[in-house]
Structures are given as C-alpha cells and as structure tokens.
N, C-alpha and C positions, 0 to 999 in steps of 0.2 A: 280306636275312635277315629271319627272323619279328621283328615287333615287340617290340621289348625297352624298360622301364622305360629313362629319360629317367638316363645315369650323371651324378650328382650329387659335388661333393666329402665330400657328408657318406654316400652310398653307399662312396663308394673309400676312405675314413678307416672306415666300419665291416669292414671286409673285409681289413684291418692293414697297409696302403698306406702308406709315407712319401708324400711329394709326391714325390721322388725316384722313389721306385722306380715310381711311375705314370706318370711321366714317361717310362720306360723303356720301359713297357708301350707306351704310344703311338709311340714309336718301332719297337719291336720289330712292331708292326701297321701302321701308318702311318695309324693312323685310331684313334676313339675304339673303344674294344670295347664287345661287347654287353654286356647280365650275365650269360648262360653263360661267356664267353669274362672274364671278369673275374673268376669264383668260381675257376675254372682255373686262370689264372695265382695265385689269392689262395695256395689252396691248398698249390699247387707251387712256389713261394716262401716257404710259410710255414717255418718255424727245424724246424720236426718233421720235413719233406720235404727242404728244401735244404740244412738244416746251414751256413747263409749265415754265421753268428758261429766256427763249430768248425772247416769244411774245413780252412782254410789250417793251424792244428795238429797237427789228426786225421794231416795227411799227413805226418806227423815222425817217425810209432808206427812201431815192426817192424811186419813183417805179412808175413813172407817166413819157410823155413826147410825145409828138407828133405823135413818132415813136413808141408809145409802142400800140397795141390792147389788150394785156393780161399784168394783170403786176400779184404778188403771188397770190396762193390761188388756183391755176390749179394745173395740172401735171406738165406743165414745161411753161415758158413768152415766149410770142409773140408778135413779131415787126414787123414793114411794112419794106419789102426790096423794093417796086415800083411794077409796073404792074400788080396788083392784086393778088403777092406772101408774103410769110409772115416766115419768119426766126423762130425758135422754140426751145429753149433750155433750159438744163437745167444740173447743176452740185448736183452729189451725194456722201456721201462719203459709204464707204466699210470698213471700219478699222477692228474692233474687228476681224471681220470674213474673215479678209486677216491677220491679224497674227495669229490664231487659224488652218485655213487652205489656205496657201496663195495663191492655184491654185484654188479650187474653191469659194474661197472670192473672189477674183477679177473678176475670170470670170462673178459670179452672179451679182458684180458689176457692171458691163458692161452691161450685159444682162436687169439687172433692169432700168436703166440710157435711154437704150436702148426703154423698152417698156412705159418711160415717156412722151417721142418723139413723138411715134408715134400714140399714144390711141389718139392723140389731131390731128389725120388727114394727120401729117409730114412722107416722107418718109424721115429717117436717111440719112445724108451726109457723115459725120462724129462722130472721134472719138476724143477723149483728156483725156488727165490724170493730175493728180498733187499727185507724190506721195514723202512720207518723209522717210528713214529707219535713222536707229542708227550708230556707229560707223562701216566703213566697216571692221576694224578687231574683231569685236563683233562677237563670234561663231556661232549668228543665221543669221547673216545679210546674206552673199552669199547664202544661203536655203530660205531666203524671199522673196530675188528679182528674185531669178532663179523662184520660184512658181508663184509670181504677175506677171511676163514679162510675164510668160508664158500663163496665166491662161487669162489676156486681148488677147494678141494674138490667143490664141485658139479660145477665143470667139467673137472678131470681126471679125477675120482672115474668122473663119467659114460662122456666118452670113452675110458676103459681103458689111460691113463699113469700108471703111480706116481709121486708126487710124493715123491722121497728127502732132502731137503735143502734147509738154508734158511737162514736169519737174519735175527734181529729185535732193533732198538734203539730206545732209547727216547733223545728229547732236547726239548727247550722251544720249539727252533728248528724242529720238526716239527708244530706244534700245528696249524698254519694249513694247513699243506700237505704231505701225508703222500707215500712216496715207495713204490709198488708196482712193482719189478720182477721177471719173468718172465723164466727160462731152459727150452730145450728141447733137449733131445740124442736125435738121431736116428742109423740106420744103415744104410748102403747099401751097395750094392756098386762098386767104384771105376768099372767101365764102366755102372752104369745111373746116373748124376747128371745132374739136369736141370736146363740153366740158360735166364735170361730173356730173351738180347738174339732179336727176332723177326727172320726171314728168308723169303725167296721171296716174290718179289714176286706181287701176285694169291692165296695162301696167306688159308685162311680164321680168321677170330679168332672163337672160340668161349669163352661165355661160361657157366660149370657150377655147379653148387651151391645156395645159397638165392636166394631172389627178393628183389628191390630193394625195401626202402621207405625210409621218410624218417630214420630214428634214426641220430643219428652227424653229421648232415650237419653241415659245419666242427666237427668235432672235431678235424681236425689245426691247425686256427687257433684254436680255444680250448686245446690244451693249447701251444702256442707267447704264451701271453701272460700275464701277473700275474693270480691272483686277485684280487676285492675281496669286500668283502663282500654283495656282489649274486650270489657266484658260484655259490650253488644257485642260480640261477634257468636254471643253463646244462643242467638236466638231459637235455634234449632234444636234446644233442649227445651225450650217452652211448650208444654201442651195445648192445645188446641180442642176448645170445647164446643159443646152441643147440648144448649138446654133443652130444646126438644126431645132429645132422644134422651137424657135424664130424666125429663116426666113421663115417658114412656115405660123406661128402667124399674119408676119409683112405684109406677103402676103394677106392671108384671110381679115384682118382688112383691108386694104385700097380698095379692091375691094369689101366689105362692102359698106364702107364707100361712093363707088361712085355711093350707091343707097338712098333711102330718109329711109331705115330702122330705123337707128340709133337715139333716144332719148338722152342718155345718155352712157359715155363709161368710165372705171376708169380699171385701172390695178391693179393686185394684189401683191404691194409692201410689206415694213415692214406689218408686220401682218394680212399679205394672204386679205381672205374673212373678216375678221372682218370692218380692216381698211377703203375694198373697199368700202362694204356692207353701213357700217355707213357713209362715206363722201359722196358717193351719192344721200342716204336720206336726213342729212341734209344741203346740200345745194341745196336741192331742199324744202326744208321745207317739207317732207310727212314723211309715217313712209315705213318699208319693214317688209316682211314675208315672209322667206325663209325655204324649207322642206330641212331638212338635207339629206333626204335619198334619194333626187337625186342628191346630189353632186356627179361628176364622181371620183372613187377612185382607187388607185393601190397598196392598201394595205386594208388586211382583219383588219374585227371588231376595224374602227376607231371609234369612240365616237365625239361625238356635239365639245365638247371640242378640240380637237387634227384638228378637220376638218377646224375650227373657227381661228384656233393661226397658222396652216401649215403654213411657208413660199414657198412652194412649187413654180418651177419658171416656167413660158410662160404660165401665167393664165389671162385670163381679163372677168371681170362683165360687162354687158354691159343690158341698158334699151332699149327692141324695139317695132316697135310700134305695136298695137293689128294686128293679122294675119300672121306677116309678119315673126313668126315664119321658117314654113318651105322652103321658100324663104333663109334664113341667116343660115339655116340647112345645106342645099346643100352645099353654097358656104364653109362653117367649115370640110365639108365629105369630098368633092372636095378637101382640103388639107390638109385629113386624121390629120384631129385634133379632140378633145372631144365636142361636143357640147350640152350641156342640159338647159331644163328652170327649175329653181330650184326654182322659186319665182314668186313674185310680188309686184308694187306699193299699199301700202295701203293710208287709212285717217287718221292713226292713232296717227304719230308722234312717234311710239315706232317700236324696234327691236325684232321681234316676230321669234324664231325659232319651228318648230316642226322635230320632228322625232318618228316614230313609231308611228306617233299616237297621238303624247302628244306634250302638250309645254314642254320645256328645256331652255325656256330662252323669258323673256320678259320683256324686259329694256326701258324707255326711252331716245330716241336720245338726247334732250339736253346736260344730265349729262357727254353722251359719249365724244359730239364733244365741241361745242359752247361756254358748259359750263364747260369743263375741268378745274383743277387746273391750276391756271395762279397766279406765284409766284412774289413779287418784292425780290428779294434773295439780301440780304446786300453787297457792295460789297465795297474793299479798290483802290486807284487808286493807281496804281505804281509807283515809287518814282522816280522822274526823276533821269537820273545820273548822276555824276559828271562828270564835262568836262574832255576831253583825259588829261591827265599829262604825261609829257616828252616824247613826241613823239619821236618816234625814226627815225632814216635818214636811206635809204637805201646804203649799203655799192657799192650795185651792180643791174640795175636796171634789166640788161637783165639775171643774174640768178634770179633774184624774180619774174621775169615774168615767165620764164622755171615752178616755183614751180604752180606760181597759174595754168597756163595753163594746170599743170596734177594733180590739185587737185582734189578731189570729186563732188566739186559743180560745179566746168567750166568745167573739163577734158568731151571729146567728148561722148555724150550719144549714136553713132553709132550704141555701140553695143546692144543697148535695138530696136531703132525705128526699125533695121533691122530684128528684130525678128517678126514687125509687118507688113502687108497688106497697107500699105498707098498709092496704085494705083487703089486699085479694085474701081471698077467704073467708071474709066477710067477720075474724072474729077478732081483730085486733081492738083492743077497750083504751088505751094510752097510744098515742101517735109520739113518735120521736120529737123531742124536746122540752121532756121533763127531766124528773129523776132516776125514772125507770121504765121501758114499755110494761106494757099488759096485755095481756092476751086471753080472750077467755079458754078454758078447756070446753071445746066445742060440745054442745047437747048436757051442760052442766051450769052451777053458777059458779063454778073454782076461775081462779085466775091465776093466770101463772107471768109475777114480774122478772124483767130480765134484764141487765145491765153488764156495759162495759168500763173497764176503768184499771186506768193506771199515771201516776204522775211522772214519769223519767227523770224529770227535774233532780225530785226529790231523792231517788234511787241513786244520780249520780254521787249530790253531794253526801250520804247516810246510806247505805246498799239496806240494812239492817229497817234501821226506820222508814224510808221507802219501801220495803216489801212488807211491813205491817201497815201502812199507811193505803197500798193497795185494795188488798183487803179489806179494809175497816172502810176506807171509801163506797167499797162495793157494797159492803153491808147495811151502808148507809143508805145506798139509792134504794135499796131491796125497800128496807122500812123505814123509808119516806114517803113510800107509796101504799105500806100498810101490811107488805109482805113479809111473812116469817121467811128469814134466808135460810134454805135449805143446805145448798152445796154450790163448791163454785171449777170452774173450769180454767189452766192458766196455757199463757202462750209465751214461752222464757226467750226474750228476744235480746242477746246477746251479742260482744265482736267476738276475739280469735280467743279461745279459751287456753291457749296455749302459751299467749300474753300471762302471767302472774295477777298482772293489776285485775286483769279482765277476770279470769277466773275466781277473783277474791269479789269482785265484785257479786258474779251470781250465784256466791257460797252467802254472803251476807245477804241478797233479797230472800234466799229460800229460807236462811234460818228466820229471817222479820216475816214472812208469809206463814209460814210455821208454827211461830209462835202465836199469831193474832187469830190462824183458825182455830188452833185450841183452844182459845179462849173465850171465841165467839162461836163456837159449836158449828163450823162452817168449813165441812172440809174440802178437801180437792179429788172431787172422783176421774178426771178424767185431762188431758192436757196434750201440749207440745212443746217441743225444746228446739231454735232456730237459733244456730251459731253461725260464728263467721261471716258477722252481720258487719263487715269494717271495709273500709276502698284501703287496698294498699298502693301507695306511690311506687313512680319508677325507683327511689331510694330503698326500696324495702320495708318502709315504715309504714305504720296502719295507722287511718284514724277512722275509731271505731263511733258504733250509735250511744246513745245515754242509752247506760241499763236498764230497757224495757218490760216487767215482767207484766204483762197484759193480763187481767184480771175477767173472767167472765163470771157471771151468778146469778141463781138463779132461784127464785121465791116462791110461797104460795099465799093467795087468797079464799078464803074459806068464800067470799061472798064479793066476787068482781064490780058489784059497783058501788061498791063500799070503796072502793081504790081512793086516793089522795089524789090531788093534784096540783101542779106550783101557784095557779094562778089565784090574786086576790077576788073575792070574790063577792064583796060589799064596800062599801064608805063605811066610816064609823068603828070599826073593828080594829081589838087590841092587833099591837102584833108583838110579838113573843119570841124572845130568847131564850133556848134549849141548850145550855150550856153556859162557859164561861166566857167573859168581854175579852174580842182580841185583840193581843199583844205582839204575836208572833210574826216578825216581818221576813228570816231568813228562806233566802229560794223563792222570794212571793214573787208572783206576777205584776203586783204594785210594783218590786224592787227593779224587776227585768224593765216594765214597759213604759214604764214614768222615769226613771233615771240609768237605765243602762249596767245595772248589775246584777251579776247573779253572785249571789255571795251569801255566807248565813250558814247555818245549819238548819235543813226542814223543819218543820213543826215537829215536834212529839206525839207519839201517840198514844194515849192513856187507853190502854185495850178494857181495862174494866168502868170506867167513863163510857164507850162505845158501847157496850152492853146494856148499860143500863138506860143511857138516852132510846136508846133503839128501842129498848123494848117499852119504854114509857111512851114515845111516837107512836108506836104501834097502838097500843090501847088506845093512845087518845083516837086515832083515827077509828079504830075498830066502835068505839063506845059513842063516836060521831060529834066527837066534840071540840073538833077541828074543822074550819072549813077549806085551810090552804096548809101544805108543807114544802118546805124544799130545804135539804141539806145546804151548808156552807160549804163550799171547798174552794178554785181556785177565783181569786179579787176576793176572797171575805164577803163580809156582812153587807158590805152595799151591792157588792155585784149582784148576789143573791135575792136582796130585796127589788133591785131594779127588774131582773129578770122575772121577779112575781106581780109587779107591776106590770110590765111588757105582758104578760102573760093575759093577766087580767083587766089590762084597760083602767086601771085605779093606781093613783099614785100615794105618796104616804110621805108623813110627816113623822121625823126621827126626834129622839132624846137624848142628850148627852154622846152625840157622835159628833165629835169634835176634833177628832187626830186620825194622824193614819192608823197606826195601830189597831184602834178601834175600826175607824172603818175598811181595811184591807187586810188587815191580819187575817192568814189562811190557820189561825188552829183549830185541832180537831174536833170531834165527836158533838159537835155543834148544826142546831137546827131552828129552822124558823118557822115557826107555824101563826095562824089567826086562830079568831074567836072573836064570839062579838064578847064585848067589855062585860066584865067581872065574872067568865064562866071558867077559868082557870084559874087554880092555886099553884101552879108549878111554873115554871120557869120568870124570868125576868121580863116586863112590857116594857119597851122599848121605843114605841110611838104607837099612830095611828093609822089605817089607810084613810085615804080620801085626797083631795085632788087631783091634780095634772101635773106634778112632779115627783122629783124624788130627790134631796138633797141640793135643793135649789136648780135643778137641770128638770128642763119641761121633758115631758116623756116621748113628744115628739121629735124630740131632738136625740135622747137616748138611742129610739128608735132608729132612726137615721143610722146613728153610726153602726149600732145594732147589725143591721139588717145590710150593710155597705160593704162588708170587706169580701165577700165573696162574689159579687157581682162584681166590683169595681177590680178584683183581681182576674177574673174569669172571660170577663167582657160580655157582650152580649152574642156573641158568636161562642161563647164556652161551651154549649150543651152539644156541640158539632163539632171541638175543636179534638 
C-alpha cells in the first residue's frame, strides 16, 4: 500500500478510538491500518454513524403498521397516503455545526435532510424545524438565532421547499450547545421508491452532483463528542452549502429516476463517500471497489484520506445498471452537475480503494457496518420528583397571562417563520402558527398535516412521561387539524451517554415514546440519534442539554379544506372543553415564568384519554361541526384561548376560571374547540366568544406582548445581524 504516516497511539486517541475499540480494528484487519483505512473505520464508528450507545433501545420503538411500506434502516420511512402515493420523511439534527457556524450549520442541515427525501424517489413538499437556544439575554444567543433563521431560510427559501412549521425554546441548559433539527417531507409514487442496498455484481457506482473538497472532513466525529471551549476552532469541519446546486441535484435525480437506470441510490451524508460507499454494499451484502482518482475534485492534491471523510454537500452514489452509463451522463450534463463512474459492484464483501495504482485501503465491510460497536452503556433512571409543595395562588390572572403570552416559549414566533418561504409551491393550506401545517398533495384534495414537538422540560424532570408526552403532543397537533396521524419521525437529542444519569435518561424517554405509540397506532418509521450534546468545563465536568427527544409526525386529510384552524371565528359561539378542568401545575410554564420555579412532576399522560379525544376531534371537525380547535399544552387553558382569540380577532368571555390551576394547568389530552351554542353534546362549555378581551386583558394588549419578544430581542437590524 502507498505510504502512510507511522499510526501512533496519540493519532488512534485523536480519531476517538477507545484502546478497545482499536483493538478491534486490528483484529478486524489483522494488521495495523493505514490512515485512510483508520479515518474509515473512525468515522463509521463514530456515535453519528453507528448509533453504538442507542441501537440496542432504538430497537424496542414500533416501527411497524399497516400504513408503514418503509420503517428504519433507509434514508428516511415511508407510509401509504392512498392512491398509490407514499409520504417520505425524515428528521435530522445539525447541532455541533449550527453553534460552531450557525448560517452554515443549518443551512447544511436542511440541505442534508433535504437530500434524505429525495434519493428514496420523494419530491420535497416541505420544510420543519425543532430548534433549542439558551438564555435569550446569553451574549451568543441573538448571533445564533440571527445565523440559524437565516442560514434555513437561505436554504429552503433558495431550493424552492416551503418551510411550514417549527418550534422554539428557550432554557439555560442550551447556552453552550444549541440544538438544530431539521424535518423534510416528500412524495412519491408507491412503485417509483428508491432504496439503497447495491446489487449486481460488476454494476457501475457512479458518483453525481457537487465536486469533493475538504470542508466537513470528520464532522461526523466532531458532532459525536463534548464540546469545550476550544470548540470554535472546530470550524473547518462544518459544511459548506449550495442550494442551488441541490435544486439542481433534486432535479437530475428524479428525472433519473423516471427511467429503469437506477439499482441502488444513497446520499452523501455524515461521512461523505465513506458512509455512503459502506451502507450500500452492506445492505446489499457484496463488497465495492472504488478508484479514488476519479472522484471529481475542487481542490488540488487531496489524498484517499480527506476524499473518503469530505463532508462536502449535493453529492449522491448511485448503483446503475450495466450500459446505462451514458444515458444518466446526459441527464447530470443537462443540469450542469459532476458526473463520474468511480467504481463498481464486487464478490468480495470488502471496501477495496485504489489510487495511482495501488490499493490504499482494504477493509472488510462487516466490521464497518453490521458489525460495529454496539454498547449496553450502564445507565441510572432519574429519580422521580417530589410533588409541587405549597403551590402558589395567583394574585391576578389576566396579568399572568400578559407575562406568559410574551414569554420566550409562547411569545409569537412571526418573526422567524416570516423570514422563511412557506408558499412556494403554491400548495401549502395551514401557514405556521397553528397546530399543525397543511399541505395539500399536489393535483388532489388529500392534505398532508405536519408537526413538530417536544417539551425537554418535562423529559428532564420524568424521562418516562416526557417521552410519552412527546408523542401524544404530536398526535394532538395532527388531530386538531383533522388529521389521522399516521407515523411520526424522532430526533433523540441527548448529553454524554457515557454519564449513567444521561444514559438513564434516554432509556426512560424511549421506553415513554414506546409505549404511547403503541397505544396511539403512531409508530416511528424513521429517525436520528445526536449525542454528546453537553459543553464540558476546563474541570472535566459536563453540563449537559434537557433531554430533548424532538418529535416529528405526520397526518392525512382525506379532504384539505375540511382542515381545522385555531382561530375564533364568530361572536356568540360556545367554547368547549375537551377533556378534564386543570389542575396540574408541576414543570408549568406558569410555575417557571410567574414565580421562578421549575419544580413538580410533569403532567401525566393518560395515553387512552389521548385516543379517544383525538379521535372524537377528529370527527367533529370531519362532520363540520366545529368551527375553531386548538390543543392545550404549554400556559394551559388561557394561553390557548387567547392565542384563538389573537388568531381570530374575537375575544371571549370564561366560566368558573378562577385559579391558577384551572387556568394554567398544562394537563393532557385536552382540547378547545367552538360551535355556535347548543350544537354539541360532548365536552364541557366553558364560556363564550365575543368581545375585545380575554380574561379581563384587552386583546390589544395580549397582542403587544404577543407579538414583542422577538423583535425587541432581535432588534431591528435582526434580519442582517
């Protein structure tokens, strides 16, 4: 083999090697490795690629169901939406490399999310996010979120996906290390989906879209590890994107695609060609043999190494079949992208690279994929808390509404979704700021609802009830807009799993996610797992994010403008309580933003209560005899009401809301719907709409604060900053 630097233990220790697990490596080759063949395995081992701390869990989730054709293990799951079309999603996260560089972390974010979509056949509908920052008076926070809005926006705005839907929190435990995840939903037809495992032996690997250079390289082993505070210096692992030439990519691929070329197709995510190279051999069981020195490049005298680990972005591997080469040449020229065949299918079962001449690398596949480190990591379960003591009464209820409504986590997100495209395409039916986007399926009347959600709050203090509370959230938003929830996508954003606490923590949100989609017929086709989400101090000590398990999901409408929506939408009209009066103050937003504690035990979640509201929502909206709905979840029952008010320009008059409890309780499986008076036997009335308040606070004053916190944080130079 070409001569390779002298492997050292202080090389194998930079490259995030236990002594163990290089042990392994040597066995697995029977020799020491070069340093191409040692970036490889670093790689494809790393916690972003192998999932080594999560597998053994992850495999506990549904992931099965009637509606599902694809569940993990693709690029992104696929469910039957009827007619022989097929819904296609999937969520990713971005962190490290949206607080490192926040404009192009996220945009790459997008971008990557993006080409998960559509390598499986989907052309993108939409956009979604789920992002966390720190304190908004933390000196980096306004420089984060200016570069993340921006940096999505640039990049969906460009490549022509509307971005419908999102959310944003704010917590302390975020300051260090901010949490960007990315959702995309695609559509296809149920006979043209394309999946990744490669076939036919001799079969050419062709390599399409942007040209290799060096940016990204070990990104997938820098986002697999603790920040410190040296961790800008890591900005030269961050990708560097091009939405242009992904709309181009998106282009070429599906008019590909609508010829019989295609074998097998994978993108080039976390660790470029390595990643893709290896997942497509072995889930095709053969081996590959790829010559480095036709990879196309845009930087002189790369090496095996640097070409192998590039994350370079709008790149896809793709298996086609013999001939059909310069057929699928054209159609890449045609949209002035790179196209070369770099490779081919072997017999071998091993990752054979040459350059110049010479092998540089000959590994087998097992050790990379199948056979990776797969960890049972010890873990402690979190100690439930102690019940609320001495609750506190509110002295006033319409200024504690005023606070929550312009706090960080309810105050109006206007000012982020307006920075984004959420029309282009023309088919978006729900704009961001309900309870779930809408979308129609284009040249049909289905509609496809889409939502993100996760409370961290709640996951710190209950891992268990926090991860069913995710869920059940989600399924809320689905059918409150009328949508049967089909399936949903998760993005497990964790600290060092190596921590006990930490690791007990994301053993308890999977088993609460677990159990609430079994229950709600809502499984998880598709996901990601983003550890070592914690800044460690110069002492050694970590402090990590609240256990984040990001919830995406995703609905259908039989008849899109049948869809719900929060706002009221007469005077005069009961308004309706869909469940039971609350009581639940622990972990609330009241508790946090009106008196400065978080303390409690989250709400409960009653997973068969959840079902059965759901589907009673659903009907009513379906049989039209509803005019407005919106879930409860965080500030409770007024927050809720006021935002239906804001929504609709009509304020309302309450009964018997007279404590906090009642009005700020966050408990579950609760919803608020209208009607004009005496058309509903079910739920409890609760007042009326009509005038210009809401709980003694005029609604232009709601509004205000509403509509304040993100300007007044952002400034007026925000959208530049």
């Amino acid at each position: 083999m070409t001569d390779s630097p002298a492997i050292t233990p202080e090389i194998v220790a930079s490259h995030g090697f236990t002594p163990e697990e290089y042990e392994r490596v040597l066995i697995a080759l029977g020799r020491v490795p070069n340093l191409t063949e040692l970036g490889i395995f670093s790689v494809m081992w790393s916690e972003h690629c192998s999932y080594k701390s999560s597998r053994v869990h992850l495999r506990t989730l549904p992931t099965t169901g009637p509606q599902v054709i694809c569940g993990p293990g693709e690029n992104a799951g696929v469910v039957d939406i009827g007619d022989g079309q097929a819904a296609i999603f999937k969520m990713e996260s971005h962190n490290h490399p949206s607080y490192i560089e926040p404009y192009q972390g996220a945009a790459t974010g997008v971008g990557g999310i993006l080409r998960d979509v559509f390598t499986m056949g989907a052309r993108p509908v939409a956009n979604l996010n789920a992002l966390r920052f720190g304190r908004p008076d933390h000196p980096k926070t306004r420089h984060l979120i200016a570069g993340v809005v921006h940096g999505i926006g640039g990049y969906g705005n460009c490549v022509g996906v509307p971005t419908v839907g999102g959310e944003v929190n704010f917590h302390p435990a975020y300051d260090g290390n901010i949490l960007v995840n990315a959702m995309t939903v695609g559509v296809a037809e149920t006979d043209k989906i394309f999946y990744s495992a490669a076939s036919g032996i001799g079969n050419p690997i062709v390599y399409v879209g942007s040209k290799t250079g060096r940016d990204g390289i070990h990104g997938a082993t820098m986002a697999s590890a603790d920040f410190t505070e040296e961790s800008e210096e890591k900005r030269p692992t961050v990708q560097v994107g091009d939405p242009f030439t992904e709309k181009l990519l998106i282009e070429a691929c599906l008019e590909l695609m609508a010829s019989d070329a295609i074998v097998a197709i994978q993108d080039m995510g976390a660790a470029g060609l390595t990643s893709s190279s290896v997942e497509m051999a072995s889930k095709g069981g053969v081996g590959i043999e790829l010559v480095m020195d036709q990879v196309p490049q845009r930087e002189t005298g790369m090496t095996p190494y640097e070409m192998m680990l590039s994350e370079s972005q709008e790149r896809m591997l793709m298996v086609l079949k013999p001939g059909r080469e310069a057929f699928a040449e054209a159609i890449f020229r045609k949209w002035e992208l790179d196209f070369a065949v770099i490779g081919r299918v072997t017999d071998t079962g091993r990752m054979v690279l040459t350059w110049h001449g010479e092998v540089v690398c000959d590994i087998p596949l097992g050790p990379l994929a199948d056979e990776a480190p797969c960890y049972q990591r010890p873990f402690v379960r979190t100690t439930p808390p102690a019940p609320l003591s001495a609750v506190p009464e509110s002295a006033d209820l319409g200024r504690d509404l005023l606070t929550l409504m312009g706090s960080p986590d309810i105050a109006s997100r206007r000012w982020i979704w307006e920075q984004y495209d959420h029309m282009v395409g023309g088919d978006t039916v729900q704009r961001p700021g309900g309870d779930a986007a809408v979308v129609r399926v284009h040249g049909t009347a289905k509609g496809l609802a889409l939502s993100t959600d996760c409370t961290p709050r709640y996951c710190q203090a209950d891992p268990f009830e926090g991860g069913k509370q995710a869920i059940a959230e989600c399924y809320r938003n689905l059918s409150a807009v009328g949508a049967t929830p089909l399936a949903t996508t998760d993005c497990m954003n964790f600290g060092n799993p190596q921590r006990p606490e930490i690791m007990g923590q994301f053993v308890g949100c999977i088993e609460g996610m677990g159990e609430a989609c079994r229950a709600l017929d809502f499984p998880i086709v598709s996901g990601n797992v983003s550890l070592y989400n914690e800044t460690k101090a110069e002492d050694g000590s970590g402090s990590a994010i609240l256990p984040t398990p990001a919830i995406g999901g995703v609905g259908l409408l039989a008849d899109w403008s049948r869809s719900a929506t929060i706002g009221f939408k007469a005077e005069g009209e009961e308004v309706v309580l869909i469940g039971a009066p609350g009581r639940h103050l622990g972990q609330s937003l009241w508790l946090r933003e009106c008196h400065g504690r978080e303390e409690g035990p989250p709400p409960p979640v009653d997973l068969a209560a959840e079902k059965a509201h759901g589907t009673l929502v659903r009907t009513l909206i379906t049989e039209g005899r509803v005019t407005a709905v919106h879930d409860i979840s965080d500030g409770g029952l007024l927050v809720a009401i006021a935002e239906m008010a804001l929504a609709g320009g009509i304020g309302a008059t309450l009964d018997d809301v007279r404590d906090a409890a009642t009005a700020f309780g966050e408990d579950q499986a609760r919803y608020i719907v209208t009607a004009p008076p005496g058309t509903l036997t079910c739920g409890t009335v609760i007042g009326r709409t009509g005038g210009r308040s809401v709980a003694g606070v005029a609604l232009a004053d709601l509004a205000r604060a509403h509509q304040g916190f993100f300007p007044a944080l952002m400034g007026a130079d925000g959208a530049l900053a």
